[in-house]
Biotite code that builds the C-alpha atoms (Angstrom):
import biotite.structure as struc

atoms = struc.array([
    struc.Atom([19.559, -29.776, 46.184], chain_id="A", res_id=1, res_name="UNK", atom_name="CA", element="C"),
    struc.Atom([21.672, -32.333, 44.210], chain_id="A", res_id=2, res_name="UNK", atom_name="CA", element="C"),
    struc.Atom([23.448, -31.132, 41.219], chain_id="A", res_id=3, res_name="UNK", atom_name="CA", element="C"),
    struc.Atom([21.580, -34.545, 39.405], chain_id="A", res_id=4, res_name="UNK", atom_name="CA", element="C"),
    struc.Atom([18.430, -33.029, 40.418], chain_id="A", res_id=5, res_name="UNK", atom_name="CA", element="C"),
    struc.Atom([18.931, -29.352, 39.446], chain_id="A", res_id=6, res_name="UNK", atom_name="CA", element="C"),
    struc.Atom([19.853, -30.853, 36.230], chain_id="A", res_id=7, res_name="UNK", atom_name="CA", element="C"),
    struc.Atom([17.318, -32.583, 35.451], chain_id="A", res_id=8, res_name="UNK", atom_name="CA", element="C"),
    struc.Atom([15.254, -30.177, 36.644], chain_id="A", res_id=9, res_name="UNK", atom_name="CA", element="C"),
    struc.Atom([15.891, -27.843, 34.001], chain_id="A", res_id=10, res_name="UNK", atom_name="CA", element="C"),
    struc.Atom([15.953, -30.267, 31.742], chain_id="A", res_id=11, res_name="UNK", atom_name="CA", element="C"),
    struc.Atom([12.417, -30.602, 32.574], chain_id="A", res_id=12, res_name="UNK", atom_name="CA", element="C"),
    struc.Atom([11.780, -26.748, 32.342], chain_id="A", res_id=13, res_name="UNK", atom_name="CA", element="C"),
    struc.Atom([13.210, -26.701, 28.696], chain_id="A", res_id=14, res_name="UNK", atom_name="CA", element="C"),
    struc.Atom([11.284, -29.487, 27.445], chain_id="A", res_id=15, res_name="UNK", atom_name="CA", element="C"),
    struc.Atom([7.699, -28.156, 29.037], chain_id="A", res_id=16, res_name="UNK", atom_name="CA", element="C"),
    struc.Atom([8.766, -24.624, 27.639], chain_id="A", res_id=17, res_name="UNK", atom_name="CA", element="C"),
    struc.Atom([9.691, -26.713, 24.272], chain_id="A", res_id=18, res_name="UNK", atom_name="CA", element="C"),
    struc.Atom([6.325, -27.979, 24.328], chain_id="A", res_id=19, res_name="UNK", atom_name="CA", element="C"),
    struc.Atom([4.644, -24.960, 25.085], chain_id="A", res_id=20, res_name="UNK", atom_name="CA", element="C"),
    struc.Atom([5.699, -23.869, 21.670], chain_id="A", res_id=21, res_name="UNK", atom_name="CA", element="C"),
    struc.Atom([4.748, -26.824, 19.593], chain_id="A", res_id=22, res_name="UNK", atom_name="CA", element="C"),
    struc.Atom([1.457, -27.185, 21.176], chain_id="A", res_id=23, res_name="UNK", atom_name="CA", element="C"),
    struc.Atom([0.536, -22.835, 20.927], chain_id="A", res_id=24, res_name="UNK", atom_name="CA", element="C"),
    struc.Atom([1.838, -23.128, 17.227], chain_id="A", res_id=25, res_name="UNK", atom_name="CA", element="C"),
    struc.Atom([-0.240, -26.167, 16.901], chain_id="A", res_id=26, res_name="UNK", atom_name="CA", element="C"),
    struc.Atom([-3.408, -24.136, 18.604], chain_id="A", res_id=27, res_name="UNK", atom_name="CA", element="C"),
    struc.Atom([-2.797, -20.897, 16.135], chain_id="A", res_id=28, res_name="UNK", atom_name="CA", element="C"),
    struc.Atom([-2.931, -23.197, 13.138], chain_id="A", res_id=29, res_name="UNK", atom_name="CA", element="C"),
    struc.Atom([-5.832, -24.917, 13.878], chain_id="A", res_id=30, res_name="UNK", atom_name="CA", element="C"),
    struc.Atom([-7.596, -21.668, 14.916], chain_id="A", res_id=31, res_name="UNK", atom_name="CA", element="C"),
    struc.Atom([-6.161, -19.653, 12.055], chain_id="A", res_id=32, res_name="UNK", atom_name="CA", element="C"),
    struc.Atom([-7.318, -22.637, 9.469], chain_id="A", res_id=33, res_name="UNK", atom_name="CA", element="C"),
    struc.Atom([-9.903, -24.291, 11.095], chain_id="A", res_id=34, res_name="UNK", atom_name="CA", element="C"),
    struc.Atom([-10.293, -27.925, 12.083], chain_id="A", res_id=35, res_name="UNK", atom_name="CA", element="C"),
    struc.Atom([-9.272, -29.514, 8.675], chain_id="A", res_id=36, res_name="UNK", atom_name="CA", element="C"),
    struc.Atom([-6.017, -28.043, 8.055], chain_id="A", res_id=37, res_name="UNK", atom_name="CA", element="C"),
    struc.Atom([-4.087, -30.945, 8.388], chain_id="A", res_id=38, res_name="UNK", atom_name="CA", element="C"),
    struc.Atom([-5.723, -32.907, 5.805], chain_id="A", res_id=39, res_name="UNK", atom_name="CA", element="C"),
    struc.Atom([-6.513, -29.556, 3.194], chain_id="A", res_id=40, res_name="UNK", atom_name="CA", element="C"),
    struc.Atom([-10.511, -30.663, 3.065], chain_id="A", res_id=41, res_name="UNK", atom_name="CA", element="C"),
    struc.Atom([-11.722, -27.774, 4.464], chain_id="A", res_id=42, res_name="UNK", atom_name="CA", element="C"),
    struc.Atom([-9.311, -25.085, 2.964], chain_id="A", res_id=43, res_name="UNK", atom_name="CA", element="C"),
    struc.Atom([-8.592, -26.804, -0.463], chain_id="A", res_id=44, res_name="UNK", atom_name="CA", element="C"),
    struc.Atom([-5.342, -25.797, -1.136], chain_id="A", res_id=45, res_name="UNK", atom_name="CA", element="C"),
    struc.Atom([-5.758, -22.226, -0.370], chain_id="A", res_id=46, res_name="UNK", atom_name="CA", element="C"),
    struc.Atom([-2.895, -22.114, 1.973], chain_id="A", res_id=47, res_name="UNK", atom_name="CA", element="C"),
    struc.Atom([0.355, -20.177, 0.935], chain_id="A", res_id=48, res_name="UNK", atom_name="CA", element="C"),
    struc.Atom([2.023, -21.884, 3.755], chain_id="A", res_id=49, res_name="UNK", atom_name="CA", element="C"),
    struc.Atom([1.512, -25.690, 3.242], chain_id="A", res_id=50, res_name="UNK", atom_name="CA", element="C"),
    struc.Atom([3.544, -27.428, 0.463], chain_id="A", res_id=51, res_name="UNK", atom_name="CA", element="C"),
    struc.Atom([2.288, -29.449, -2.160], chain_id="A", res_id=52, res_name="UNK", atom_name="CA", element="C"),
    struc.Atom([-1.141, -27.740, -2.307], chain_id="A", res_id=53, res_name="UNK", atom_name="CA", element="C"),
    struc.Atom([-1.894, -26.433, -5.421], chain_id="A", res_id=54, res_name="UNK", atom_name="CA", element="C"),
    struc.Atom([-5.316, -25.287, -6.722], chain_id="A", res_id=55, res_name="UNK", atom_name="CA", element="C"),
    struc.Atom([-5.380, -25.111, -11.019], chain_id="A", res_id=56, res_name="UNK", atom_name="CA", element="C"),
    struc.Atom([-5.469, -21.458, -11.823], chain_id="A", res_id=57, res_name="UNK", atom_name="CA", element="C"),
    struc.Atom([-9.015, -21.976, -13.211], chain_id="A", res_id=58, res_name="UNK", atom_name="CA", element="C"),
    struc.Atom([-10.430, -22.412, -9.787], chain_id="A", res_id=59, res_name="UNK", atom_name="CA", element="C"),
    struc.Atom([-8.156, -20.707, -7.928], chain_id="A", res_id=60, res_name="UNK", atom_name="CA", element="C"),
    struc.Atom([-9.812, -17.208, -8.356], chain_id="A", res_id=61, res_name="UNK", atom_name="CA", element="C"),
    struc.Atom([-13.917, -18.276, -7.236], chain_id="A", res_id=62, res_name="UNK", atom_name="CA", element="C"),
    struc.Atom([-12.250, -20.518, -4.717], chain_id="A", res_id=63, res_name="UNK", atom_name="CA", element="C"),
    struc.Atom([-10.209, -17.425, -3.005], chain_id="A", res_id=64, res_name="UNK", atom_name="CA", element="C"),
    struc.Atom([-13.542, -15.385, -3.566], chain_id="A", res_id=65, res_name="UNK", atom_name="CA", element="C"),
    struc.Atom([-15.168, -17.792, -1.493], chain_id="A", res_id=66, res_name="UNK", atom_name="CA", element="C"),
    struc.Atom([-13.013, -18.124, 1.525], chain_id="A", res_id=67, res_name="UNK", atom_name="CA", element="C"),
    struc.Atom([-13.477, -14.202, 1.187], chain_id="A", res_id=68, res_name="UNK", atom_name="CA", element="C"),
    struc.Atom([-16.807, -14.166, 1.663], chain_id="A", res_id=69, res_name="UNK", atom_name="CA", element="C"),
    struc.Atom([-17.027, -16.907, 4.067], chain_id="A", res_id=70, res_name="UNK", atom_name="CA", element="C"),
    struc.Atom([-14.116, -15.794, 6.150], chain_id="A", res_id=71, res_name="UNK", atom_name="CA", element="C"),
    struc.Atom([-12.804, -12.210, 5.719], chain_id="A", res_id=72, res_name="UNK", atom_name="CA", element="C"),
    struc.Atom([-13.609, -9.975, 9.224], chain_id="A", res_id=73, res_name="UNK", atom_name="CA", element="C"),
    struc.Atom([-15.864, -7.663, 7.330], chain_id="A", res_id=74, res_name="UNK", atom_name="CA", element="C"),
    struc.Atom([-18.545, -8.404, 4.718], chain_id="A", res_id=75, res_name="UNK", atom_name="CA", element="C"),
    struc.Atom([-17.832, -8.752, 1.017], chain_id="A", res_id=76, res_name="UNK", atom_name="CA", element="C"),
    struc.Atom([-20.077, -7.012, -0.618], chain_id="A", res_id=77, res_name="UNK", atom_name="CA", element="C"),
    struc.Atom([-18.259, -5.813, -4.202], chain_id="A", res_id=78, res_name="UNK", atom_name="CA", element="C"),
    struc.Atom([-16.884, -8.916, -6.106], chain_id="A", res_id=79, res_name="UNK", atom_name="CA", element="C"),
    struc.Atom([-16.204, -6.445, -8.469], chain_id="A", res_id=80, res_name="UNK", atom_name="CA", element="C"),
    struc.Atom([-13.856, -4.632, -6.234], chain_id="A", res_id=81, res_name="UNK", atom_name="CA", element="C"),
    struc.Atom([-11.972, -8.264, -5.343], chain_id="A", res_id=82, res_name="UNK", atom_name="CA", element="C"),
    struc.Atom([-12.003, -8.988, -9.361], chain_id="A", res_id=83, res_name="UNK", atom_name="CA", element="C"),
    struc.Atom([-10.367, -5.273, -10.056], chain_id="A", res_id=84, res_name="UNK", atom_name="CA", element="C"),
    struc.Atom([-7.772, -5.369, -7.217], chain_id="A", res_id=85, res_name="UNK", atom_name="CA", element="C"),
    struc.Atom([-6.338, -9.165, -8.511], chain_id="A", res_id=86, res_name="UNK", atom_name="CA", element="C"),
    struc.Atom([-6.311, -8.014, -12.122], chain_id="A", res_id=87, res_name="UNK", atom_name="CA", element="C"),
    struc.Atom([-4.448, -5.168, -11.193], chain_id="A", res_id=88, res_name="UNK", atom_name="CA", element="C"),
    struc.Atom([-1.769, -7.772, -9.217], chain_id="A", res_id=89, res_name="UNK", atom_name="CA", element="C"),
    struc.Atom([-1.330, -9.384, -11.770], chain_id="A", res_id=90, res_name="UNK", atom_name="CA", element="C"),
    struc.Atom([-0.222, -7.182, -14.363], chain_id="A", res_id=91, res_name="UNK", atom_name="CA", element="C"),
    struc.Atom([1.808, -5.353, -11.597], chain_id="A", res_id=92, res_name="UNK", atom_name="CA", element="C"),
    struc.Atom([3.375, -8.663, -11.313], chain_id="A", res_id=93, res_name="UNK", atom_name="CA", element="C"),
    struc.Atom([4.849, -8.483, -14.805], chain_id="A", res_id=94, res_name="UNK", atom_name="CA", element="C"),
    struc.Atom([6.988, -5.728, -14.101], chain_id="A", res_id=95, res_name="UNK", atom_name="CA", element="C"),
    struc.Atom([6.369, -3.788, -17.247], chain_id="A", res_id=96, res_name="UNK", atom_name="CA", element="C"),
    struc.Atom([5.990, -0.413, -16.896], chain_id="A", res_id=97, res_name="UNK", atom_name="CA", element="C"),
    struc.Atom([3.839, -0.180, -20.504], chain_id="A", res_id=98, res_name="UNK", atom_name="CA", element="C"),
    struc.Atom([1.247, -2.435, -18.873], chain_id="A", res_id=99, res_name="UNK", atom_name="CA", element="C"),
    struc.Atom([-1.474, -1.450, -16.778], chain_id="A", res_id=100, res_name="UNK", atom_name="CA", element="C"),
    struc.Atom([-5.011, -2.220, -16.103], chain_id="A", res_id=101, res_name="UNK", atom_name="CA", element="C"),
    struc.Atom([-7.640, 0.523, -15.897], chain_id="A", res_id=102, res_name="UNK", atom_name="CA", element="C"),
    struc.Atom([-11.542, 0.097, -15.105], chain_id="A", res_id=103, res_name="UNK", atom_name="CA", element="C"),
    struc.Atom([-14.257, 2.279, -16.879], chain_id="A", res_id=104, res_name="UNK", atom_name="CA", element="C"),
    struc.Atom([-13.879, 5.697, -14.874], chain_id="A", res_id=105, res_name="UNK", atom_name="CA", element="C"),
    struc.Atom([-9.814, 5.170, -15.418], chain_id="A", res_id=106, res_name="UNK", atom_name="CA", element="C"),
    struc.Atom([-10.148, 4.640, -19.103], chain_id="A", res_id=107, res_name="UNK", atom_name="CA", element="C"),
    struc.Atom([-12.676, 7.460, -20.262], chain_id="A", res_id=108, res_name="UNK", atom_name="CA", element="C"),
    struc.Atom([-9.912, 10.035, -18.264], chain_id="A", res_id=109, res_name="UNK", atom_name="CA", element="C"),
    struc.Atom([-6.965, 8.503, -20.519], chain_id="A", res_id=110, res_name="UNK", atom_name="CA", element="C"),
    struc.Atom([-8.940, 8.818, -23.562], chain_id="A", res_id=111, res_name="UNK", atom_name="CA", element="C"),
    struc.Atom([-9.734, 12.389, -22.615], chain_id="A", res_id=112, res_name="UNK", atom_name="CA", element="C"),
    struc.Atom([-6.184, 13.006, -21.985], chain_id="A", res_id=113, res_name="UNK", atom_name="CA", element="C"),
    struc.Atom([-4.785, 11.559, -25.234], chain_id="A", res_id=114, res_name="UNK", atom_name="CA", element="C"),
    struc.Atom([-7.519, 13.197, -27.215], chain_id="A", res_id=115, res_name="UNK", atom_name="CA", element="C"),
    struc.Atom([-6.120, 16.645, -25.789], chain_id="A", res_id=116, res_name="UNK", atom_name="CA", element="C"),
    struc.Atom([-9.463, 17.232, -23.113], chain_id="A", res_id=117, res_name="UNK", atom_name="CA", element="C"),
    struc.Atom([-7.602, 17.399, -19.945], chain_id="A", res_id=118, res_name="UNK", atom_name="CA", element="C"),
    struc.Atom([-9.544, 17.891, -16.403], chain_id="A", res_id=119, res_name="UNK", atom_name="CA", element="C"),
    struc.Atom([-8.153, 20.724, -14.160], chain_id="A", res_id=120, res_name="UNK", atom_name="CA", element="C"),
    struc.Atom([-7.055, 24.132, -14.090], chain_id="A", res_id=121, res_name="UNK", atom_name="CA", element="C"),
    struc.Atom([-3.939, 22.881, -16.461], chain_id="A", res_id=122, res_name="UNK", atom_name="CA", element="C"),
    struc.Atom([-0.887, 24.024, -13.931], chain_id="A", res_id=123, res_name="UNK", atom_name="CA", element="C"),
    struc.Atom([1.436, 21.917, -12.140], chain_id="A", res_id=124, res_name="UNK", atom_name="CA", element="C"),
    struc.Atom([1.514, 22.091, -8.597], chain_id="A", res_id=125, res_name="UNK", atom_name="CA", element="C"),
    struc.Atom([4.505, 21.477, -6.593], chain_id="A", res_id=126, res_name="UNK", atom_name="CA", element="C"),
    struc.Atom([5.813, 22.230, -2.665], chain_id="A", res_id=127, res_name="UNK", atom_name="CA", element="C"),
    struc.Atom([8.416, 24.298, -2.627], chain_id="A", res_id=128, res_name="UNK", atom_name="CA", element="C"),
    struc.Atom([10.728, 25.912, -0.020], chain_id="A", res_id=129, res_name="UNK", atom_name="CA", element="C"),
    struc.Atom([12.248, 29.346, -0.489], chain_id="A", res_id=130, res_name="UNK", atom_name="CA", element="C"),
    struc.Atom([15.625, 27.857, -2.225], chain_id="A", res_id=131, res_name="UNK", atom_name="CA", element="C"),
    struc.Atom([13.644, 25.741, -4.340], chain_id="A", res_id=132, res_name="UNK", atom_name="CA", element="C"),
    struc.Atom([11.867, 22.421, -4.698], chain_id="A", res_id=133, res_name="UNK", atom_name="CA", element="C"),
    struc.Atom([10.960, 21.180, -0.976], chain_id="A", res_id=134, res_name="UNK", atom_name="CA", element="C"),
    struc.Atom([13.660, 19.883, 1.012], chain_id="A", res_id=135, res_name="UNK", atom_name="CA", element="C"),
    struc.Atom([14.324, 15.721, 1.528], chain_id="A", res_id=136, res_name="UNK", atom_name="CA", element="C"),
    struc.Atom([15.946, 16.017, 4.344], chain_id="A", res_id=137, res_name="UNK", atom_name="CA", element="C"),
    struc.Atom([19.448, 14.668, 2.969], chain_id="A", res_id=138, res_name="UNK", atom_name="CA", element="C"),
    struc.Atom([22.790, 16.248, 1.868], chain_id="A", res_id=139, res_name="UNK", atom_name="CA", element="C"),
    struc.Atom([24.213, 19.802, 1.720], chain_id="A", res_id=140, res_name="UNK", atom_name="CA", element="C"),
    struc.Atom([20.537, 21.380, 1.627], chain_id="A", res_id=141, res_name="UNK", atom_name="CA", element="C"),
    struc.Atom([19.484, 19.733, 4.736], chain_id="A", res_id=142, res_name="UNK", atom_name="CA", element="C"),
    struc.Atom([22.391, 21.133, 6.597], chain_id="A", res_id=143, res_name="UNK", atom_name="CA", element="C"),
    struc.Atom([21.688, 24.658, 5.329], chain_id="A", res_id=144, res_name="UNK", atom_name="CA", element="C"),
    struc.Atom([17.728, 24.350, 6.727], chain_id="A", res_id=145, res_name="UNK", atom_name="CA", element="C"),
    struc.Atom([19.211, 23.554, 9.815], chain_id="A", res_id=146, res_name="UNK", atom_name="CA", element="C"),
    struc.Atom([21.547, 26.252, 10.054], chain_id="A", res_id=147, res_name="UNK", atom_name="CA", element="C"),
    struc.Atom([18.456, 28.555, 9.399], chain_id="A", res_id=148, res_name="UNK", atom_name="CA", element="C"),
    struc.Atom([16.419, 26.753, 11.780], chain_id="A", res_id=149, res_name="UNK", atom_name="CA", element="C"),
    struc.Atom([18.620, 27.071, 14.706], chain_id="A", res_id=150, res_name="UNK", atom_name="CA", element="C"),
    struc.Atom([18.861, 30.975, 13.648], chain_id="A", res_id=151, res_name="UNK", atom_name="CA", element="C"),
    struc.Atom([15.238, 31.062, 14.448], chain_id="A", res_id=152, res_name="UNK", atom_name="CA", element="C"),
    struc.Atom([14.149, 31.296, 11.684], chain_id="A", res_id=153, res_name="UNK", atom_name="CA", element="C"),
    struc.Atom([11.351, 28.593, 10.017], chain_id="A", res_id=154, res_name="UNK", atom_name="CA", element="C"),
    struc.Atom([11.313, 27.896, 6.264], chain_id="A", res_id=155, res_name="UNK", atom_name="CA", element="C"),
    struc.Atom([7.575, 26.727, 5.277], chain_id="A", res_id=156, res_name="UNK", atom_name="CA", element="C"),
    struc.Atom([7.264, 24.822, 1.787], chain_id="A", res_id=157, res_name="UNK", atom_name="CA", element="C"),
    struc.Atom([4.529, 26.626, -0.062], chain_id="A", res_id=158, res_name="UNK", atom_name="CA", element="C"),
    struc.Atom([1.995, 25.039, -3.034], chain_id="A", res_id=159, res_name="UNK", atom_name="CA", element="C"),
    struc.Atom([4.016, 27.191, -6.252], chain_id="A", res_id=160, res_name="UNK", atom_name="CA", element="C"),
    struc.Atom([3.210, 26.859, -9.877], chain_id="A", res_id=161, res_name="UNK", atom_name="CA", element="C"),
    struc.Atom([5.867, 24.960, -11.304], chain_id="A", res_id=162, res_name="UNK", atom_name="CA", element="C"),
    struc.Atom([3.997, 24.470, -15.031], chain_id="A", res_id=163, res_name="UNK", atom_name="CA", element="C"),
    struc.Atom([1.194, 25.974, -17.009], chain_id="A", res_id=164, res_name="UNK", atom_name="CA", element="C"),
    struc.Atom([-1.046, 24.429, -20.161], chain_id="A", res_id=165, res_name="UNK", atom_name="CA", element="C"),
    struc.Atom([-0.961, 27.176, -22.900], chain_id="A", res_id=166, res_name="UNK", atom_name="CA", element="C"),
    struc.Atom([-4.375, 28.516, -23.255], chain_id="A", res_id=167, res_name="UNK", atom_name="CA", element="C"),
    struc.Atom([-5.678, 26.381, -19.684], chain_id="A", res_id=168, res_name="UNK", atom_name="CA", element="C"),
    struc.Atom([-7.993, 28.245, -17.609], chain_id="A", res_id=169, res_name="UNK", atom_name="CA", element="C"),
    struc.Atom([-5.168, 28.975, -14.777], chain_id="A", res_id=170, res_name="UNK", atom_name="CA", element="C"),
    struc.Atom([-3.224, 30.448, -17.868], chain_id="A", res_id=171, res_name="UNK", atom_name="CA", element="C"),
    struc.Atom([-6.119, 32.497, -19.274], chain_id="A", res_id=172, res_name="UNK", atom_name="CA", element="C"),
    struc.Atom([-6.910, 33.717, -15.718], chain_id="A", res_id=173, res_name="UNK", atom_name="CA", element="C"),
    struc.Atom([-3.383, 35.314, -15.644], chain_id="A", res_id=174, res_name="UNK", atom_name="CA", element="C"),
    struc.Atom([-1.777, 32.634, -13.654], chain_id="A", res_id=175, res_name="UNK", atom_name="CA", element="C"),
    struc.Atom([2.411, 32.311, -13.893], chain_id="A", res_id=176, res_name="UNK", atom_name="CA", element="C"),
    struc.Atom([5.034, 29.885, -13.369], chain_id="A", res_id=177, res_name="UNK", atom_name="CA", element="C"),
    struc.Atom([6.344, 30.964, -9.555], chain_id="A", res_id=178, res_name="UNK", atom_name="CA", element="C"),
    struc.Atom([3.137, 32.054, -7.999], chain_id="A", res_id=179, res_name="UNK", atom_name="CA", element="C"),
    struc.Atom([2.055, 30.211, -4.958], chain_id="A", res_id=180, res_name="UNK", atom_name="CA", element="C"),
    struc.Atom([-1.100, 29.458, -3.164], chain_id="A", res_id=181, res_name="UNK", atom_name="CA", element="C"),
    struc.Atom([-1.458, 31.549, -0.227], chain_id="A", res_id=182, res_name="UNK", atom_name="CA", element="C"),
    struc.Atom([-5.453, 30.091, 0.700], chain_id="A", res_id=183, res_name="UNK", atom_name="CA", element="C"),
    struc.Atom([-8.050, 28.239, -0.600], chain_id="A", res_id=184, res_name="UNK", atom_name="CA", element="C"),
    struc.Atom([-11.734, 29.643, -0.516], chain_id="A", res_id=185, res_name="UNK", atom_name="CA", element="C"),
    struc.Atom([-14.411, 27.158, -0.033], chain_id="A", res_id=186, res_name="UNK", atom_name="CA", element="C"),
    struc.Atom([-17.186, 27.556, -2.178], chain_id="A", res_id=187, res_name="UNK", atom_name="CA", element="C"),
    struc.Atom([-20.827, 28.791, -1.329], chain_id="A", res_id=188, res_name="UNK", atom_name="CA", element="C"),
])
C-alpha cells in the first residue's frame, strides 16, 4: 500500500471516529431531552446546560415540579417533600450558619429544647478507644494503633459516656461520665 493511501486512510478513520462522537453526543441529547431540545419548546428553559434559557423565578419552581412528575424514574407522590427539600437549598445556599429551615416535627423539638424539655436519656454518647476519643487514622496516634496492632493485639472503640444532664434520667439512674455500653437489650 501507497504511503498516499495509508494516509488518507487514516484520515478517513479519524474523521468517521470524529463523527461517531458528534452524532452519539447528538443521540444522548436528544434522548436525554427529548425531541424539542434544540428549539427549548418542549423543556422550557429547564435545562442547566443550554445558555440563554432562563425561566422567571416565579415559574421556575411548578415548572421543575412538573418535569418531576412527568419525567423523574419513580413516581412523585409528596410535593410536599420536593417543596421542603428546595427550601432547604436555598437557605443552605446563603451560607449562614444562623439560618435554617425546619418543618413542623423539626420545630416542636427546638422549641422543646429551648424551653429546657429535652428528649433522651440526657448523656452524650461518644466512640472511644482505650487512649481516648476514637482514632482518625492520622498522625502520631495512628502510628501507635499500629504498633499495637502488629503486637497482636486489637483496640475496639467502645460507645462511653462522655456528658451527663444534671438531674436526666441516665444521671438519676446512677449513670457516670466514663462508663461504656457493653450491650443493648431489646425490649419485650
Amino acid at each position: 500500500m501507497s504511503e498516499v493511501r495509508k494516509n488518507l486512510l487514516a484520515t478517513g478513520l479519524v474523521l468517521a471516529g470524529v463523527g461517531a462522537v458528534i452524532g452519539g453526543l447528538v443521540v444522548r441529547d436528544h434522548q436525554d431531552l427529548g425531541s424539542g431540545y434544540l428549539t427549548m419548546t418542549n423543556v422550557d428553559g429547564l435545562v442547566a446546560s443550554r445558555e440563554g434559557a432562563e425561566v422567571p423565578a416565579d415559574k421556575f419552581f411548578s415548572q421543575m415540579v412538573e418535569k418531576l412528575k412527568q419525567e423523574y424514574v419513580d413516581t412523585v407522590e409528596d410535593e410536599q417533600k420536593l417543596a421542603s427539600g428546595s427550601v432547604r437549598g436555598m437557605i443552605a445556599s446563603l451560607n449562614d450558619p444562623n439560618s435554617l429551615f425546619m418543618d413542623q416535627t423539626e420545630f416542636k423539638a427546638y422549641q422543646a429544647a429551648v424551653s429546657g424539655h429535652y428528649e433522651g436519656i440526657g448523656a452524650e454518647l461518644s466512640l472511644e478507644d482505650a487512649g481516648g476519643s476514637a482514632s482518625t487514622g492520622q498522625g502520631p496516634k495512628a502510628d501507635a494503633d499500629k504498633d499495637t496492632a502488629v503486637a497482636g493485639v486489637v483496640n475496639i472503640p467502645k460507645l462511653t459516656v462522655v456528658g451527663l444532664t444534671p438531674n436526666g434520667p441516665a444521671a438519676k439512674a446512677g449513670v457516670k461520665v466514663g462508663d461504656f455500653v457493653e450491650f443493648v437489650k431489646a425490649a419485650g
